[in-house]
N, C-alpha and C positions, 0 to 999 in steps of 0.2 A: 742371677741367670733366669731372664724371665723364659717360660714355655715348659712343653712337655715334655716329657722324655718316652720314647717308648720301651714298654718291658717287653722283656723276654726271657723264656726260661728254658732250662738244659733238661736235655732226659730224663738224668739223674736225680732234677729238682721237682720234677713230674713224678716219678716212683716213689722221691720220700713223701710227698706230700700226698699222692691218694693212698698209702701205708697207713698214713697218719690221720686222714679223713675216717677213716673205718673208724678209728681207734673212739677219736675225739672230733665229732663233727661241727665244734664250734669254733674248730681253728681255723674253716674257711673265712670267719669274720676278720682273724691276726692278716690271713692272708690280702682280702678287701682292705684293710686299714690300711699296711704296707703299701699296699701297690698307688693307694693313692699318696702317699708321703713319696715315695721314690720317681715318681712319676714328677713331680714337682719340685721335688728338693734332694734330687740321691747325694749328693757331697753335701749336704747338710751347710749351708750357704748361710743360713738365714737364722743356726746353732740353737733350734726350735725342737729339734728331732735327736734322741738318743743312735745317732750314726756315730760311728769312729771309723777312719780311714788307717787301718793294720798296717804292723811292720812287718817288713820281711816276709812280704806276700807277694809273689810274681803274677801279672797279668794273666786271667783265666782260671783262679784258684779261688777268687772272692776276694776282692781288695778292701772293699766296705763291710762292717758291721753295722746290723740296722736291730737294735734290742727293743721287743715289746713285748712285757711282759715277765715270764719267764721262756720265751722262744727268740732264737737268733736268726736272724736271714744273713747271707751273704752274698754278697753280690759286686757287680764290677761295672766299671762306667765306663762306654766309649761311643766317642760322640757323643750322640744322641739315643745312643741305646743303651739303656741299662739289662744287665744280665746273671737274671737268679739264679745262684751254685744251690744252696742247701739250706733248709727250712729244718731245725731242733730244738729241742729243748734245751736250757741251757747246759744241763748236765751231761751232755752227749756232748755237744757244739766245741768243746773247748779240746777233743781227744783226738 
């Protein structure tokens, strides 16, 4: 699927991540990387990228897993727009 995808993110994905800026302000780099991987590749098309598309995840909840590192993104694809749920560390992400 050639082109871009445009991001976008939820309230929610906004609060954890400037939480998280405070905390550790090299995570804005995870967040630059990410955005260009999902921006290009969010279904992991091209199986280049640590993406897993979840079971038993209803539309609006984060249907994709995007692992870098030890932080998890979640996020969902429609259309053309990809849509960031929740930015963690792995050891939160899974609860």
């Amino acid at each position: 699927m050639p082109g871009t995808y445009r991001v976008l993110t939820t309230p929610a994905f906004e609060r954890e991540f400037r939480k998280l800026v405070r905390k550790n302000p090299e995570i804005k780099n995870y967040l630059e990387q990410t955005v260009e991987i999902i921006e290009t590749d969010p279904q992991n098309v091209t199986r280049s990228h640590d993406i897993k598309q979840l079971k038993d995840v209803k539309p609006g909840d984060g249907q994709f897993r995007l692992r870098k590192g030890d932080w998890r993104f979640r996020y969902d694809v429609s259309g053309r727009d990809v849509v960031l749920h929740s930015f963690r560390h792995r050891r939160e992400a899974y609860r």
